[in-house]
N, C-alpha and C positions, 0 to 999 in steps of 0.2 A: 430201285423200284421196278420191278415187272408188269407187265401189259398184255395182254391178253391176243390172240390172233384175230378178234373182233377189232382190236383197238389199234392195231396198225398194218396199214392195207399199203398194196404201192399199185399202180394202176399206169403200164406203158402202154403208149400206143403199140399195136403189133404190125402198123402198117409198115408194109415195105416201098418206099418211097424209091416210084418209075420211072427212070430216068426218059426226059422230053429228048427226043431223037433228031427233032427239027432244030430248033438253037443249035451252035456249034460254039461260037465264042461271042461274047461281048466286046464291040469295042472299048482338286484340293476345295476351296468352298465356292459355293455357286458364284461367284464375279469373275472367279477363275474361267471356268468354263463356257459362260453364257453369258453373250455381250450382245449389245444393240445392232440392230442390222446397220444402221448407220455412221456405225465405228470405223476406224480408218483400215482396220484389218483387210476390209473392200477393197484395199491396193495390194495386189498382188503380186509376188514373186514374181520378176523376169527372167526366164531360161531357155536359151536357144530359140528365142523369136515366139514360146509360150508364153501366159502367163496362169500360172498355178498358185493355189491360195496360200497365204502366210500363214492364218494361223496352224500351231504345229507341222509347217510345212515339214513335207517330207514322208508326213504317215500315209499320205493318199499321193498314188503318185500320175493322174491325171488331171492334164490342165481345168481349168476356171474358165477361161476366156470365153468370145463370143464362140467362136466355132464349134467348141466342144460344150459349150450350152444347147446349140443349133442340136447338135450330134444328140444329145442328150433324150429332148424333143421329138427327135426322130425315130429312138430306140422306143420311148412310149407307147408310140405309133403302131410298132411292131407289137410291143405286148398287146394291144386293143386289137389288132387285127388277128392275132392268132390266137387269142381267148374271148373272141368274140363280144368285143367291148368290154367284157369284164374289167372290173379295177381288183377283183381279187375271185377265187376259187373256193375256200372254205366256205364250209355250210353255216354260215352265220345266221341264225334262228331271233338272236337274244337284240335288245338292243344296244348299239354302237356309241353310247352317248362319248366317250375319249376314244380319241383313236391318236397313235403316233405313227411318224414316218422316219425308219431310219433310215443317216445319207439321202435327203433330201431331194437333193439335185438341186434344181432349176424348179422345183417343186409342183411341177407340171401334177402328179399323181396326187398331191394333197387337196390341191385346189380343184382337180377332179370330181375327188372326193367330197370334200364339199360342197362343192354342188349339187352333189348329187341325192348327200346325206344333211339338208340344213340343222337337224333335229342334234348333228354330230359335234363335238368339236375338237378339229384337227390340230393336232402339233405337227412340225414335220422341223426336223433337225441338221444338220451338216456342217462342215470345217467352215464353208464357203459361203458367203454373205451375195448367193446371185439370185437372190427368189424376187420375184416382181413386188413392187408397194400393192400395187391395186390385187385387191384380192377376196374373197368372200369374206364376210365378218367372222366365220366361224372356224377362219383360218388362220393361224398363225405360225411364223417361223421365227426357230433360236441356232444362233452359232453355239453346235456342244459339239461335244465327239463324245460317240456311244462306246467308245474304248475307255473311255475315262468312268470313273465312280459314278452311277448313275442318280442324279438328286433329285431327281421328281416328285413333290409333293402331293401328286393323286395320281391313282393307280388308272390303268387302262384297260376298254372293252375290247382293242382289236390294237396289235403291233403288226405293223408292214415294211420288210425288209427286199429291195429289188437293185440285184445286179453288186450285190457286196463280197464277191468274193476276194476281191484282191484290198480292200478296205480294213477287213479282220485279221487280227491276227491270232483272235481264239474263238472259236467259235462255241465251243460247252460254255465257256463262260458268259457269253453274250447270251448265250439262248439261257442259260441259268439268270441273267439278271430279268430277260424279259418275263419270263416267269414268276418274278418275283415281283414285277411293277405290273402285273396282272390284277385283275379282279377274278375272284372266282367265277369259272364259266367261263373268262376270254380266249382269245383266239391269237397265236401267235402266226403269219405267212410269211411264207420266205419264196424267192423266185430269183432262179438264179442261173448263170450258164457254168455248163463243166466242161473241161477241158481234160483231157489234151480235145482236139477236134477228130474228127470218126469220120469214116468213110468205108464202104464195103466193098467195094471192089476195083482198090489198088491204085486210082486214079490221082490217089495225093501221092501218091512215091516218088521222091525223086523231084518234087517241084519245090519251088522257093517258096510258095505259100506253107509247104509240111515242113519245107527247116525253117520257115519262121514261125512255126505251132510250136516246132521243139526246142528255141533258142526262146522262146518266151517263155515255158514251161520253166526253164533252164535260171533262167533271170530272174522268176519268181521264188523260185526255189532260195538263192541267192538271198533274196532276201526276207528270207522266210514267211512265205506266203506261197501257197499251194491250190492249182484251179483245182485240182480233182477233189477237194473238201466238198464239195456239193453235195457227192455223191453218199457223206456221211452225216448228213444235217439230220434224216429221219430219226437214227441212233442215236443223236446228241439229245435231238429234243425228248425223246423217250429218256435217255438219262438223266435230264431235266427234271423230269416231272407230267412232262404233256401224254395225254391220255386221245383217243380218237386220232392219234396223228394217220396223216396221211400222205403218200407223195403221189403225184402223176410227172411221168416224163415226156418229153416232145423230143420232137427232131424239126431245129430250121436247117432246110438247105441255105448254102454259104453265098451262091447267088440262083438263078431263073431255071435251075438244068431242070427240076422235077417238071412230070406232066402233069401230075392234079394241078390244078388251077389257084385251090386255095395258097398248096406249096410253092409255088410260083410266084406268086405276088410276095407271099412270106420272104422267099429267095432275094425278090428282086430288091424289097426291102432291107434285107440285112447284109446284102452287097454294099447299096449305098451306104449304112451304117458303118459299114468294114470301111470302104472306101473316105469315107469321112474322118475317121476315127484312127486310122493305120499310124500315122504319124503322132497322135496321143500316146496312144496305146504302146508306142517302142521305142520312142529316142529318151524320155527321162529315163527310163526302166534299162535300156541295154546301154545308155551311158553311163548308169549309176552301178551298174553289176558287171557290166564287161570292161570299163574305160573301154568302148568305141568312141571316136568321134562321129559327129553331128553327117557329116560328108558321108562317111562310112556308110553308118546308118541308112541314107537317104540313097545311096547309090544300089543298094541291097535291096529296099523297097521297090522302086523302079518294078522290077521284076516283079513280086508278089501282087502289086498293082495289076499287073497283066494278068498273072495267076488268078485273081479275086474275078474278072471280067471273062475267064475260059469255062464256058459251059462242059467243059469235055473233063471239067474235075466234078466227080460229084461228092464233093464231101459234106458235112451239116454239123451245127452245134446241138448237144441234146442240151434241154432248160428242164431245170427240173423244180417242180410246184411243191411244197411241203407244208405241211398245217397243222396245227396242233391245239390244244383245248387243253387250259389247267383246268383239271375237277372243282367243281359246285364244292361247297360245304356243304 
C-alpha cells in the first residue's frame, strides 16, 4: 500500500540541547492465554534475589516485583511530564469508546485513562498479574501476551503501546494484528525509546555507561531483540495499512546536565529511572546472553552508577511518538 507525502510526516525537535555549565556531577484458545487476575501465576519466578513473572516466563525479560513496579510508576511520570500530561499525541477527533493497553505494566496508564475518558472502556493486557484490584469500572485487566494469536471479540477505537521494544519480537506483525483489531478510523500509538544511546560531543567515550549501552545492544541482539527497531515503526505501520501516520522524536537527557529547565527536570527524572532500574535492566539479560555471573555483573555496575550521576556526560535517550489511523470505510 502507498501513502501519500500528506499521510506521513515525522516531526523532530531541532533543538540542540545546552549543556548546564554549573552542575558538574551528581553525587491456542482463549483459557490458554487469559486467566483470572487471581490465578496463582501471581507467584513469580525467583532469580538472582528478582522476581519476574511466570507465565511464559522468559519472553519478557524484566522483573515483576515491587521495585521494578515502583520503577515502572516512575517512568509514567516522565511520559506526563515531557508530553505535558498528555496520555497520548494522536489527533483523536472520533470517539474512544474501546481502548487497549499493550504490556500493561502496573497499569498505571490505563487507569489514567480511565479516568479521564469515563465515556471509554479500557482493556489493558500483560504476561504479569501486578495491576491494582481498586480500579475505575471502566477498567479492566487480562493476563495475554500480544505475541500470541490475538482473540478479541470487539474491535478497538485507540491501541496503546509504551516502552515495548524489547517485549516484541516482530513488530510488522504486531502492528499488522492491531490493524486488524481496529475499527475503521482508529488510532494505533506507539511510544517508545531507541537505542543505542546518543550523545554529540564525545562525552560518552570511553566511559562504563557507553560500554554498558554497547554490551546491552550486544545482549539484545543475542537474543533477538533489537532497541534500534523504533526507529522503523513509521514504515511498518505504513506497511500495515495505516494512513495519516505520524512520528515526533524527543531527546531526554540521561541525567540534570541540560540548562533548559524543562530538560532538566526530564534529566533528573530519567536518571532516577536508570538508577532504579540498572540492575533490572542487566543481570537476567547479560546472564542469559553472556553466562556472566550475578558478582560480575554487579561489580561492573558500580561504575556505570557513577557514570549515570556525572553531569559532565551529556548523553540522552531519543523517544520516538508514532500514530497511525486505519482508513474510514
Amino acid at each position: 500500500m502507498t501513502s501519500s507525502i500528506s499521510e506521513i510526516q515525522t516531526r523532530q525537535s531541532d533543538l540542540v540541547i545546552e549543556v548546564d555549565e554549573v552542575d558538574s556531577a551528581l553525587g491456542g484458545d482463549l483459557s490458554t492465554y487469559t486467566r483470572s487476575l487471581r490465578s496463582s501465576i501471581f507467584h513469580g519466578v525467583q532469580e538472582n534475589g528478582r522476581a519476574y513473572h511466570r507465565y511464559k516466563d522468559g519472553s519478557y525479560i524484566l522483573p515483576q516485583d515491587d521495585l521494578e513496579q515502583e520503577r515502572l510508576d516512575l517512568q509514567h511520570e516522565i511520559f506526563l511530564v515531557a508530553f505535558h500530561r498528555k496520555l497520548f499525541l494522536a489527533p483523536i477527533q472520533r470517539s474512544m469508546q474501546e481502548v487497549l493497553d499493550l504490556g500493561t505494566g502496573t497499569g498505571i496508564w490505563a487507569i489514567g485513562f480511565a479516568d479521564q475518558h469515563p465515556e471509554s472502556n479500557v482493556l489493558g493486557i500483560d504476561l504479569s498479574p501486578i495491576q491494582p484490584q481498586a480500579v475505575p469500572p471502566n477498567c479492566k485487566f487480562e493476563i495475554d501476551d500480544f505475541e500470541a494469536r490475538w482473540t478479541f471479540k470487539r474491535k478497538f477505537d485507540f491501541i496503546h503501546g509504551r516502552m515495548l521494544l524489547t517485549s516484541c519480537s516482530d513488530f510488522p506483525r504486531l502492528f499488522r494484528r492491531a490493524f486488524d483489531a481496529l475499527q475503521p478510523g482508529g488510532w494505533l500509538e506507539m511510544q517508545d525509546l531507541y537505542m543505542p544511546l546518543l550523545c554529540d560531543d564525545g562525552t560518552l567515550e570511553g566511559t562504563a555507561y557507553g560500554e554498558w549501552n554497547n554490551r546491552y545492544l550486544e545482549a539484545c541482539a543475542r537474543l533477538r531483540r533489537d532497541p534500534s527497531w523504533t526507529a522503523k515503526y513509521r514504515h511498518w505501520m505504513v506497511e500495515a495499512g495505516f494512513t495519516n501516520v505520524r512520528q515526533e522524536i524527543f531527546r531526554w537527557p540521561v541525567n540534570p546536565w541540560a540548562k533548559n529547565k524543562a530538560l532538566k527536570e526530564i534529566g533528573l527524572w530519567n536518571m532516577l529511572n536508570m538508577l532504579d532500574g540498572l540492575d533490572g535492566f542487566t543481570v537476567r539479560l547479560w546472564t542469559t546472553a553472556f553466562g556472566m555471573t550475578v558478582e560480575e555483573i554487579q561489580i561492573f555496575l558500580v561504575q556505570v552508577r557513577k557514570d549515570l550521576r556525572n553531569t559532565s556526560i551529556h548523553s540522552y535517550w531519543p523517544i520516538y511518538v508514532v500514530y497511525g489511523q486505519k482508513p474510514s470505510d
